[in-house]
C-alpha positions as CSV (number, residue, x, y, z in Angstrom):
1,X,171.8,-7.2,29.3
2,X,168.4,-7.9,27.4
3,X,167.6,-7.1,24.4
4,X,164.7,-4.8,24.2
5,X,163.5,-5.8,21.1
6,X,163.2,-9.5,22.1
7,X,161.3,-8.6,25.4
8,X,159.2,-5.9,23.4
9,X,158.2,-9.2,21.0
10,X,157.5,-11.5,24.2
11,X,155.3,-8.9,25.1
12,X,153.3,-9.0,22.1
13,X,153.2,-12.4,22.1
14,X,151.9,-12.8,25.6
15,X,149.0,-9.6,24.9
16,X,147.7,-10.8,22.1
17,X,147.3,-15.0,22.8
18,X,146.8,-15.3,26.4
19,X,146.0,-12.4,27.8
20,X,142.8,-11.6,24.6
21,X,141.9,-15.5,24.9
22,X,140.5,-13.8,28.1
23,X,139.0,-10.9,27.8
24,X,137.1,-12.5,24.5
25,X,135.8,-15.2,26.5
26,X,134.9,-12.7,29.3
27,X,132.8,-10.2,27.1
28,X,131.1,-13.6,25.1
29,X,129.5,-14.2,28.4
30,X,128.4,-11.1,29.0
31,X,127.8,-9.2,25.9
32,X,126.5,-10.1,22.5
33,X,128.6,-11.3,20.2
34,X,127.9,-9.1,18.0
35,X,129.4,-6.4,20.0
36,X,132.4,-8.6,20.7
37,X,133.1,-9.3,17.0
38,X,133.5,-5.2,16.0
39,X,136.3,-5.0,18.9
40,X,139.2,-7.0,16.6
41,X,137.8,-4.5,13.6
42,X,138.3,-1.0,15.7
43,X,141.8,-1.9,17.3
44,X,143.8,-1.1,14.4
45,X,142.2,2.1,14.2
46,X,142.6,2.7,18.5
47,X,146.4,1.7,17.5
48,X,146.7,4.1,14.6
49,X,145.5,7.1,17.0
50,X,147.3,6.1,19.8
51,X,150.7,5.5,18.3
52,X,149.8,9.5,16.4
53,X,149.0,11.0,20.2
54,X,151.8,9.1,22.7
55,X,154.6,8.7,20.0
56,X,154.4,11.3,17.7
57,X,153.9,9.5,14.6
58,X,152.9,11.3,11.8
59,X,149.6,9.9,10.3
60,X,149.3,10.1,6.0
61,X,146.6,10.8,4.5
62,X,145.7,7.5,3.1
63,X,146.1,6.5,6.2
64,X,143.3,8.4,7.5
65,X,141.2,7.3,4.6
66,X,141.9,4.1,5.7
67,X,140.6,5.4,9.6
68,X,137.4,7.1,8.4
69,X,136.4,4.0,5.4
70,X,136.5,1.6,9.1
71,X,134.4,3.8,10.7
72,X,132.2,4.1,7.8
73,X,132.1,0.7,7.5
74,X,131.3,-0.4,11.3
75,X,128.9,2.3,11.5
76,X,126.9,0.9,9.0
77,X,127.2,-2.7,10.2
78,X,125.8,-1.3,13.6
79,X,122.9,1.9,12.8
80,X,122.9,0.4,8.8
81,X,119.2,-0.7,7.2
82,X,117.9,-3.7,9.1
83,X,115.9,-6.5,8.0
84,X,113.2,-7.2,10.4
């Protein structure tokens, strides 16, 4: 029999490197970059939620702190003062 954990860790593995090597060099092409580099900054929080509504995690508070200080902060990246 397998070991889940080991196949749960290929998985990983295999997501993050290969299969994120290609979507990043899909959305380069056709998006800014700009757009491309805020994706790596909101996945933590898309994980934090998800994990929270499909496994019934339970969610701190710092933790959503930590959630709404991200969104803060990418907000103003994107809608912040601009220099023309």
């Amino acid at each position: 029999m397998v070991d889940l954990s080991r196949v749960i860790v290929v998985f990983i593995v295999i997501n993050q490197f290969v299969v994120w090597f290609l979507r990043v060099d899909y959305l380069i092409k056709h998006a800014s970059v700009k757009a491309v580099g805020i994706v790596p900054l909101i996945t933590p929080v898309f994980a934090l939620l998800l994990g929270s509504a499909l496994n019934n995690e339970t969610l701190a508070l710092i933790q959503f702190y930590g959630i709404a200080l991200v969104l803060i902060g990418l907000g103003y990246y994107e809608y912040g003062t601009k220099k023309n």
